[in-house]
C-alpha positions as CSV (number, residue, x, y, z in Angstrom):
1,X,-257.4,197.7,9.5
2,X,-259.6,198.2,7.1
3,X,-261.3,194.6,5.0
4,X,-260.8,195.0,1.6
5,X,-261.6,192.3,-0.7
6,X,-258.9,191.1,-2.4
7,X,-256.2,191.7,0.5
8,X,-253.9,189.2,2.2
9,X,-254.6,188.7,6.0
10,X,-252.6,186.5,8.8
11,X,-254.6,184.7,11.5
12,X,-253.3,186.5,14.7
13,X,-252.5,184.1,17.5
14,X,-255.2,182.5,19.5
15,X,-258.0,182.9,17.2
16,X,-260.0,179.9,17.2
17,X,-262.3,179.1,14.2
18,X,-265.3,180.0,14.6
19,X,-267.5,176.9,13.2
20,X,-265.4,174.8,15.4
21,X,-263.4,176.2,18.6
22,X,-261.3,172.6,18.2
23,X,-258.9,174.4,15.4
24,X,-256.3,177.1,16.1
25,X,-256.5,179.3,13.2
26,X,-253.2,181.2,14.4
27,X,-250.9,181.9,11.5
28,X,-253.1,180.8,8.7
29,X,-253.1,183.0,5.7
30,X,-254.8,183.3,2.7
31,X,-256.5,186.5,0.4
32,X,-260.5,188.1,1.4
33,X,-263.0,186.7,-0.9
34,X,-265.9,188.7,1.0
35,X,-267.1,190.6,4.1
36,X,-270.6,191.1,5.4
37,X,-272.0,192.1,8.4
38,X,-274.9,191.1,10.0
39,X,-278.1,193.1,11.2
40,X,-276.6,193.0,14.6
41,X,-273.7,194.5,13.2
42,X,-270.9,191.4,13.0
43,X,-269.0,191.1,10.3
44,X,-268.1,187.8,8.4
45,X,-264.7,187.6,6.4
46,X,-264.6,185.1,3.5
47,X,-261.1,184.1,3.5
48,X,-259.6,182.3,0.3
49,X,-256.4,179.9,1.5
50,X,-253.4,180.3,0.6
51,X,-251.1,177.0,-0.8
52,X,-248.8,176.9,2.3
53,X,-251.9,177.1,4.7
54,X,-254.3,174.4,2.5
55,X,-251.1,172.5,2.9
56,X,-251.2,172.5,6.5
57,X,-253.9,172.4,7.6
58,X,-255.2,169.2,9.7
59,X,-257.0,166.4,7.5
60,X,-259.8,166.0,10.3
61,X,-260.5,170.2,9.6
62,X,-261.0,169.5,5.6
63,X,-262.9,167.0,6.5
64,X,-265.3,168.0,8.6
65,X,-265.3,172.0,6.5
66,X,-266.5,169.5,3.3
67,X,-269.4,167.3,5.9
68,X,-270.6,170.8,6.8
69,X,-271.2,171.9,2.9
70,X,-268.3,174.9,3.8
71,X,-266.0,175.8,1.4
């Protein structure tokens, strides 16, 4: 697949979040806001949340995304 700014993505199952390994991002959805890569080569998605997945995802995550000056 190729990451394109501006198209919708799905979480596949098991993928943990990166920042915090506690939260299963499986299923979450949202729109890509931006991709870099690295000088190793790894590439960061910016992912923009959709309604339904801002809706459900767990308090404690917002919570500790907002302490950790994330988005």
């Amino acid at each position: 697949m190729k990451l394109q700014i501006g198209k919708s993505i799905k979480v596949r199952k098991g993928i943990l979040c990166p920042d915090d390994p506690e939260f299963d991002l499986s299923g979450w959805q949202g729109r890509i806001i931006e991709v870099s890569e690295d000088e190793d080569g790894e590439v960061t998605i910016g992912i923009a949340w959709d309604s339904l997945t801002l809706k459900e995802m767990p308090e404690l995550y917002i919570e500790i995304s907002e302490a950790d000056g994330l988005d």
